[in-house]
N, C-alpha and C positions, 0 to 999 in steps of 0.2 A: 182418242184425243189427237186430232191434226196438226202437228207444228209446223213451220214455216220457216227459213231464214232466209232473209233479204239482205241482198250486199248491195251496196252504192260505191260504185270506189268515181276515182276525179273529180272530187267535188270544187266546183271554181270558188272565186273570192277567199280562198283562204293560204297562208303562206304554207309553202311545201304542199305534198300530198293528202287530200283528203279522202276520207272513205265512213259512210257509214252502216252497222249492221244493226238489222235489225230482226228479234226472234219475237215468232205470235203463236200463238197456241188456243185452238180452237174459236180464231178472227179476233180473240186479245191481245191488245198488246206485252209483252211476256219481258222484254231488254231490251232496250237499245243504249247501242256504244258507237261511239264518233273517236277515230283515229287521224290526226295529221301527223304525217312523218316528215323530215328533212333528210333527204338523201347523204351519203359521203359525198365531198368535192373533192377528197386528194390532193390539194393544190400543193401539199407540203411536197409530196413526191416527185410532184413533174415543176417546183421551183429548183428542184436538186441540180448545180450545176448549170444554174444560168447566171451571166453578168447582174451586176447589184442593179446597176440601170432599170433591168425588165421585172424585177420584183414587185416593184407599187405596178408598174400595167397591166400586170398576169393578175395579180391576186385583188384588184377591183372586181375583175370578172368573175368573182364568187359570185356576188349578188348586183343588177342595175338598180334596183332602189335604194341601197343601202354601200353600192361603189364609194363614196366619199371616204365614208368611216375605215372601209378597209383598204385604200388607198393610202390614208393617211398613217394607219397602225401601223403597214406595212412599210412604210417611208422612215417611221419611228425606228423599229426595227434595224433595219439597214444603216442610219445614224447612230443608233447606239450600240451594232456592230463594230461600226468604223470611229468610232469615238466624235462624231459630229454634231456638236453644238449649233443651234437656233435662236435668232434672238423674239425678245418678246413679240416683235411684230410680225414676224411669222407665226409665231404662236397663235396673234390672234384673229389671224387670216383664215391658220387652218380653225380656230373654233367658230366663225361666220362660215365657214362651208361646212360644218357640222350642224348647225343652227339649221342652215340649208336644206338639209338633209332632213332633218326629225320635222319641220315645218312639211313639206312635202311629204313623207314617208306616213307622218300624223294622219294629217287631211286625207290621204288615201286612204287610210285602211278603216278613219272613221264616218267619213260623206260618201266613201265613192265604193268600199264594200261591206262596212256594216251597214250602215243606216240605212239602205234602202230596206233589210229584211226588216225591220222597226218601222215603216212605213207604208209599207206593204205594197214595194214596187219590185221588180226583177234588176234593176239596176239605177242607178244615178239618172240614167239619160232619159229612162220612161217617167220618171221622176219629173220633168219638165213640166209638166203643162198644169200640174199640179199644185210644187212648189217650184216656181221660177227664181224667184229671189235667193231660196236655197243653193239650189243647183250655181246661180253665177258665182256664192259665195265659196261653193267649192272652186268652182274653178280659179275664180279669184286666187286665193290664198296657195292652191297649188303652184300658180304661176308666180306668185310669192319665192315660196321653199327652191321653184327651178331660178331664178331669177338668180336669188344667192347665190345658188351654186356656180350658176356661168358665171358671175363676177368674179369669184371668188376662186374657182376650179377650173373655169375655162370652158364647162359644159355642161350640161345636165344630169349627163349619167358617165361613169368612165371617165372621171374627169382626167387632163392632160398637165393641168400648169405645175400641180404639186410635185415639184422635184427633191431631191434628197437634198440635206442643207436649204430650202427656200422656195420659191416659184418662179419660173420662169417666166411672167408677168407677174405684174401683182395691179391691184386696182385701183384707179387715179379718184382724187378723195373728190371731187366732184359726183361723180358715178356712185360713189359711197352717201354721201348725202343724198342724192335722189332715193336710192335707197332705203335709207334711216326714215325718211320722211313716208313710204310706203311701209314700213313695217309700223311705225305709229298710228297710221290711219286703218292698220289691218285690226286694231286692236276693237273697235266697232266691231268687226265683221266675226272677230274669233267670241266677242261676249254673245253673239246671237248663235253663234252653235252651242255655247257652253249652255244657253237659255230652249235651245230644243231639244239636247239631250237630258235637263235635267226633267223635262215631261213625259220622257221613255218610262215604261215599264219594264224594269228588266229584270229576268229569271235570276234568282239567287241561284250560285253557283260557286262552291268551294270546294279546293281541296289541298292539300297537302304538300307543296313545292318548298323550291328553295331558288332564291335570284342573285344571282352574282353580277357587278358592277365596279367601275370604279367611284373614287370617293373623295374629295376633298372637303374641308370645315370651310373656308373662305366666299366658293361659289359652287356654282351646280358644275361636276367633273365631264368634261368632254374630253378631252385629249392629253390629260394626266391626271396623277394621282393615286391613290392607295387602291387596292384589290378589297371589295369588300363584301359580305354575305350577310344573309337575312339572319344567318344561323349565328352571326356574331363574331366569325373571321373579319379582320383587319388587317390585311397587311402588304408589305413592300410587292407590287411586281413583278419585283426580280424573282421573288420566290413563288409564282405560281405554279411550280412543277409539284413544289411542299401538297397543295390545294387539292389542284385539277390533278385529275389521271385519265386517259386515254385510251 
C-alpha cells in the first residue's frame, strides 16, 4: 500500500502563515489538514523603555491592515497610564477611524481574497472581464474604508494624527459631510455583495472555539467597553490578566 504526503506550505490570500498537508494512500485521498499560524511580534519587549510618544507608532507596526485599532489601543493605554482623560469627541473620531478600518479590512478579506475562490478566478483582478460591476464595487467601497481613515487618522495605514490626549488634526465638518453622504450611497453597493454572497455555496464547516471581544449593551463596542467571551465571561478590562494567560 503506497502512501504519500504532500505539504503546501505559503499559502497566499490568507492572514499569517498558510500551509497545507496532504496524506493519500494507494492514489486515495487518505487526510487532509490546513494550518495558519500567526507568528510572535514581541512588540511588548522592544516597547521596553522607549518615550510614551513612540508607543502608538511602534506598535501600529504589528499589523498595516489593522494599524488603526492597534494605534489606538495603544494610545489608550498610555492615557490610562498617565491618568489622561478624552473628551466625547475624540472618542468619536477614534471610532470613525475604526469604522475605517473594518470597512476596509471587510472588503478585503471578503471581494479581494475570498471570493474569487467561490467564483472560480485566481484573484479579484482576473475577475474583471467577467464580473466588472463586481470588481468596481470592490474597489469602491475599499476606497471607502481608506478614505476614513485619511480623515480621520491622517493615512491609510500607520496612521499619524492619533495622538495621546487627542489628534493632532482633526476633521473639518464639511470633509465629514461629503463623507456621511458617501457612506450612505455605499449602502446600494454593500446590499449587492450581501445579494452575491448569499448565492455562494458554502462548505459546512465547524468546530469548536472560543472568541473574545469587547462589549457594550448601548451600541456595537469599538474602543471601549467590557472584555467579553463566547464562554460567558464578562468583565471589567482592568482585569484581563484574571482571563487571558500568556
Amino acid at each position: 500500500m503506497a502512501s504519500e504526503n504532500i505539504e503546501i506550505r505559503h499559502i497566499a490570500r490568507v492572514e499569517g502563515h498558510g500551509s497545507l498537508y496532504v496524506t493519500t494512500k494507494n492514489g486515495q485521498l487518505e487526510d487532509v489538514k490546513m494550518s495558519v499560524d500567526e507568528g510572535a511580534r514581541l512588540f511588548e519587549a522592544f516597547l521596553v523603555g522607549r518615550e510614551y510618544t513612540e508607543v502608538p507608532e511602534i506598535a501600529c507596526r504589528i499589523c498595516a491592515i489593522c494599524s488603526a485599532s492597534h494605534r489606538i489601543v495603544s494610545t489608550m493605554a498610555v492615557e490610562k497610564a498617565m491618568g489622561i482623560g478624552v473628551d466625547k469627541q475624540v472618542t468619536d473620531i477614534r471610532r470613525l477611524l475604526i469604522w475605517g478600518e473594518y470597512i476596509e479590512s471587510h472588503i478585503l478579506h471578503a471581494l479581494y481574497l475570498a471570493l474569487p475562490d467561490y467564483i472560480g478566478h485566481e484573484s479579484v483582478i482576473s475577475a474583471v472581464q467577467e464580473f466588472p460591476d463586481l470588481v468596481k464595487i470592490a474597489l469602491k467601497l475599499k476606497k471607502l474604508g481608506n478614505d476614513l481613515q485619511i480623515l480621520s487618522g491622517g493615512r491609510e495605514i500607520h496612521q499619524v494624527s492619533v495622538q495621546v490626549g487627542g489628534f493632532s488634526t482633526y476633521p473639518e465638518k464639511g470633509e465629514l459631510d461629503k463623507l456621511k453622504q458617501r457612506i450612505n450611497d455605499a449602502r446600494a453597493d454593500l446590499q449587492t455583495c450581501v445579494d452575491v454572497w448569499s448565492t455562494l455555496e458554502e462548505i459546512p464547516f465547524e468546530r469548536q472555539t472560543e472568541y473574545l471581544a469587547i462589549r457594550r449593551d448601548d451600541e456595537y463596542a469599538l474602543v471601549d467597553g467590557d472584555l467579553a467571551a463566547l464562554g460567558g465571561v464578562r468583565v471589567s478590562v482592568d482585569d484581563y490578566k484574571k482571563f487571558i494567560y500568556v
